[in-house]
C-alpha positions in Angstrom: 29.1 -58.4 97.6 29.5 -54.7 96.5 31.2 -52.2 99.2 29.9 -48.8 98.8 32.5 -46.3 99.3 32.6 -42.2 99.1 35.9 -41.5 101.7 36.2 -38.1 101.4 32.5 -37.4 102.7 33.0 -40.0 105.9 35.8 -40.9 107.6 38.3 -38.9 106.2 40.3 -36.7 108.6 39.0 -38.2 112.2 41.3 -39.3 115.0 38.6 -41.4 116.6 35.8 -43.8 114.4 33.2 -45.4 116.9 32.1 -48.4 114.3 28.3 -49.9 114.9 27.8 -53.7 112.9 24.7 -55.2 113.4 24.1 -58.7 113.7 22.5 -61.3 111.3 19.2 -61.7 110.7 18.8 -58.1 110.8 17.8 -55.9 107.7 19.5 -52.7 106.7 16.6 -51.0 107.9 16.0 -52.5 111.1 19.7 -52.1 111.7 19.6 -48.5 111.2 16.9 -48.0 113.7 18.8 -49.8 116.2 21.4 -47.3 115.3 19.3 -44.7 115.9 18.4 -45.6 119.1 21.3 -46.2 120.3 22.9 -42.2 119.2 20.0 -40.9 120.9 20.9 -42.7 124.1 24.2 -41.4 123.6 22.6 -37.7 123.5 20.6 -38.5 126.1 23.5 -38.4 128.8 24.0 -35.3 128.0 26.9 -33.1 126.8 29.5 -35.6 127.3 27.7 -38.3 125.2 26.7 -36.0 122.3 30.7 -35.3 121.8 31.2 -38.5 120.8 28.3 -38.6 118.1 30.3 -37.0 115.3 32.9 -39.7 115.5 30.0 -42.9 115.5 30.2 -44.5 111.5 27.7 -46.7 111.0 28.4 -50.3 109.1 26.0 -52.7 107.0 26.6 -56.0 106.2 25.1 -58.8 104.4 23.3 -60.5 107.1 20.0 -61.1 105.7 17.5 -63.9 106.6 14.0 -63.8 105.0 12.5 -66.4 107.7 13.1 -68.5 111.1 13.6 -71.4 108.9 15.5 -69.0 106.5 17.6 -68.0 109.1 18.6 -71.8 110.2 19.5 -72.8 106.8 21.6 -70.2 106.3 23.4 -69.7 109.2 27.0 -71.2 108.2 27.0 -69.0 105.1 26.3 -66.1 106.9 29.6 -67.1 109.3 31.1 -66.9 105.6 29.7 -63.8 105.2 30.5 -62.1 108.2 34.3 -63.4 107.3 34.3 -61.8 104.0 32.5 -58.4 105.0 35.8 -57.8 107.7 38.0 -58.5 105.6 36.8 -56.0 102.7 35.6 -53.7 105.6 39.6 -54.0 107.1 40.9 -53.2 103.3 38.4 -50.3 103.2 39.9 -48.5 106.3 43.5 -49.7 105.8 43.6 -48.8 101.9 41.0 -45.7 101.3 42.0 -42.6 99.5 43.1 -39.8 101.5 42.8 -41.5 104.7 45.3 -40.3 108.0 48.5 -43.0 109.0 46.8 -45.7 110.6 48.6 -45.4 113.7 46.9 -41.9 114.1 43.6 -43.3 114.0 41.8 -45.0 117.2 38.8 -47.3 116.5 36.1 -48.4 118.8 33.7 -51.6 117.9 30.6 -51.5 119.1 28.8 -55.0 117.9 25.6 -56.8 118.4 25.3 -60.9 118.3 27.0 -62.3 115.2 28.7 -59.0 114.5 31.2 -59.3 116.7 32.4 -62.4 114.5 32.7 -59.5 111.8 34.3 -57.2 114.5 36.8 -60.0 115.7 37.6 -61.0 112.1 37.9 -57.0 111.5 40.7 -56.5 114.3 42.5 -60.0 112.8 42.7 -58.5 109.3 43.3 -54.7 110.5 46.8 -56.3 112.3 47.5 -58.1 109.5 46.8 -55.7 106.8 48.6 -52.4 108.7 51.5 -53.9 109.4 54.1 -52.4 110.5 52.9 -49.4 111.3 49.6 -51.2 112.9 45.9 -49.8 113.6 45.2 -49.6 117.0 41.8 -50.8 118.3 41.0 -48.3 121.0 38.2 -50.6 123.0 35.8 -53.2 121.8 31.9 -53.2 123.4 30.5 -56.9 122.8 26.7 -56.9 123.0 25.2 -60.6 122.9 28.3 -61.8 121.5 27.4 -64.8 119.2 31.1 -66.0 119.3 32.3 -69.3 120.9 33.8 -69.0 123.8 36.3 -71.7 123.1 37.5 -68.9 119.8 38.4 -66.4 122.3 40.3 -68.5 124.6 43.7 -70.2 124.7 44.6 -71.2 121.0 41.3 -70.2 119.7 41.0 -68.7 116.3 40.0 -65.2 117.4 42.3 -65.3 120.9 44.9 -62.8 119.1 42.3 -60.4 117.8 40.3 -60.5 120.9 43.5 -60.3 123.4 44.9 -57.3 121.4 42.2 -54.8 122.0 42.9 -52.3 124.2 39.7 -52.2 126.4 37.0 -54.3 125.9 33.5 -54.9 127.8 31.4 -57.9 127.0 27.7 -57.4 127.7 26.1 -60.3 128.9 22.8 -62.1 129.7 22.0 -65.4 130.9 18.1 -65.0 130.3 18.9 -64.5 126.3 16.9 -67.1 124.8 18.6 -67.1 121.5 22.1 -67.7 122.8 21.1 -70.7 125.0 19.1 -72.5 122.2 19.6 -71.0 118.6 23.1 -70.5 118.7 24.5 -74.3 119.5 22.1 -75.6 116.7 23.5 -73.0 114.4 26.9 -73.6 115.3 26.4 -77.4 114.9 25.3 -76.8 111.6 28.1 -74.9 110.9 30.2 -77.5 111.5 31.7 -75.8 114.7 30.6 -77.5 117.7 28.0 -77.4 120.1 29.4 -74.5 122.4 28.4 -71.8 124.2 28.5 -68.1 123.0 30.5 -65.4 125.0 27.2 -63.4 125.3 25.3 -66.0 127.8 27.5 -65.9 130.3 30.6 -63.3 129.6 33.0 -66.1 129.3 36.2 -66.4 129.3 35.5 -63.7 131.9 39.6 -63.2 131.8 39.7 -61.9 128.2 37.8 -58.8 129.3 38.6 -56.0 130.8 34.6 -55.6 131.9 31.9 -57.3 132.5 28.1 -55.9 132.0 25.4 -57.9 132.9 22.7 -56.7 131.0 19.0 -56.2 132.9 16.4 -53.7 133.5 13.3 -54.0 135.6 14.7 -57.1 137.6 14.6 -59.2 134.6 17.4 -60.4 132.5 17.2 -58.4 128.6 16.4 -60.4 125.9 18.5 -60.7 122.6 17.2 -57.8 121.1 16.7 -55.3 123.6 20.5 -53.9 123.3 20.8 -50.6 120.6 17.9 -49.6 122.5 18.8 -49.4 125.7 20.0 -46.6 127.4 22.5 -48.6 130.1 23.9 -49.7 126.8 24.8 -46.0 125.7 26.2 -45.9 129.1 28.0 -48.5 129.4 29.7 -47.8 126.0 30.7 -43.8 127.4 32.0 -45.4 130.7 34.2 -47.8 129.0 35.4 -44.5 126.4 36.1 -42.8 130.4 33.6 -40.0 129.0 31.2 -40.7 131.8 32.2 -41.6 135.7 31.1 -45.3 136.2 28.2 -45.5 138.3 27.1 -49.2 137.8 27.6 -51.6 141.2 30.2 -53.9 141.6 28.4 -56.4 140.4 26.7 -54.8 137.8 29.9 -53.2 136.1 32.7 -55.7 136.9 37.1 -54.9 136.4 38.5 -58.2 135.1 41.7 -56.2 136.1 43.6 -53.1 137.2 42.0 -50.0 135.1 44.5 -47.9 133.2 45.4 -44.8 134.9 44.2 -42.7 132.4 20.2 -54.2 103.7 20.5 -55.6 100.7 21.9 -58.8 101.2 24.4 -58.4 98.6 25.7 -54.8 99.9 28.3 -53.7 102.2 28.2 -50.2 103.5 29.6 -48.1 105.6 27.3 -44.7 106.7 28.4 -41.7 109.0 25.3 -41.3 111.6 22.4 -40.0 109.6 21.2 -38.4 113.0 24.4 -36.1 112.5 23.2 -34.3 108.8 26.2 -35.2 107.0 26.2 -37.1 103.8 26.3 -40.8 104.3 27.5 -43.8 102.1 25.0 -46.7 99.9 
């Protein structure tokens, strides 16, 4: 696994870095599309969305699969995979050239399916790594989270990373297909239970600050249909306070009181193409 770095001509110098990871089964090129989609949402909205576009950084990570059966047989190396890409994506931002104190620098994950295990596993390493000054993770959006639920609770593996984000929203759907039924097998596989993924149902609802259940036109959305949806741009500026927060009650939930304020063997990190600055890989 290679990680393609240039600093100086990406994150270099910013105070914010809005980090997109795909999830598996997803090729560099179908991840940047879904990328795409997603910024221009962002512009869509109008001024207020477009100022965050400068600071969105996009990441690639080895998570290949050439085939359904492909992507079965694979499935526990990719959880390896996904381990190994945040930790050498934490080292990158902790440890590059030039880069600002830590401490000065405010992160926001924005993940699809399996990548938020890379984002989780990110945040674990980034508090290990930064210490004692420490990175702060500014908010955390979870889109079809393939994580266990049973990780992110009490004792779980990932309860520390996921309880020490600042903000967080997990987007939800209880019609996503791939969740209900691919996800235990490949767990199972993996040698990590039959469980149920965060994404299906938003649990442990107490380990977010909000809750998004994800639909448009009365149905519930598919695993796919996330980067490019525009209620997913939004929901990501209402969480970053950038946009008032329009969704219903029981759309847009509080968990609790607001604040008052690829190749398969590549890693890369890119700033937004759709922003004509040079990009990394």
């Amino acid at each position: 696994m290679n990680l393609v770095e240039e600093p100086p001509r990406t994150t270099d110098g910013r105070r914010r870095i809005i980090l997109l990871i795909h999830g598996y089964n997803t090729s560099k090129i179908d991840a940047g599309e879904g990328y795409d989609r997603f910024v221009e949402n962002l512009a869509g909205i109008g001024r207020a969305g477009t100022t965050i576009i400068p600071d969105v950084v996009e990441f690639y990570w080895p998570g290949d699969a050439w085939s359904k059966v492909r992507s079965t047989l694979d499935y526990p190396e990719a959880l390896n995979r996904a381990a190994e890409s945040a930790r050498r994506l934490a080292e990158f931002v902790i440890h590059r050239p030039g880069a600002p104190p830590n401490d000065a620098v405010r992160y926001v994950l924005v993940a699809h399916s399996m990548g938020n295990r890379v984002a989780l596993e990110f945040i674990g390493n980034m508090l290990q790594l930064a210490q004692p000054s420490g990175a702060v993770i500014r908010a955390a959006c979870l889109m079809a989270a393939a994580v266990p639920v049973y990780m992110v609770e009490n004792n779980g593996a990932l309860r520390g990373a996921a309880a020490s984000v600042e903000d967080t929203v997990a987007m939800y759907s209880p019609q996503d297909s791939v969740l209900e039924c691919a996800f235990p097998v490949g767990q199972w596989g993996a040698n990590e239970g039959w469980c149920e993924a965060v994404g299906l149902q938003g649990l442990p609802t107490e380990r977010w600050r909000l809750l998004q259940r994800m639909h448009q036109g009365g149905a519930g959305f598919g695993h796919n249909d996330y980067w490019g949806s525009p209620k997913t741009a939004r929901v990501v500026a209402t969480l970053l306070g950038i946009v008032e927060r329009r969704e219903t009650p029981e759309s847009l939930v509080s968990t609790r009181a607001l604040p008052s304020t690829s190749e398969p063997d590549e890693l890369h990190l890119a700033s937004h193409r759709l922003t004509d600055r040079p990009t990394l890989g």
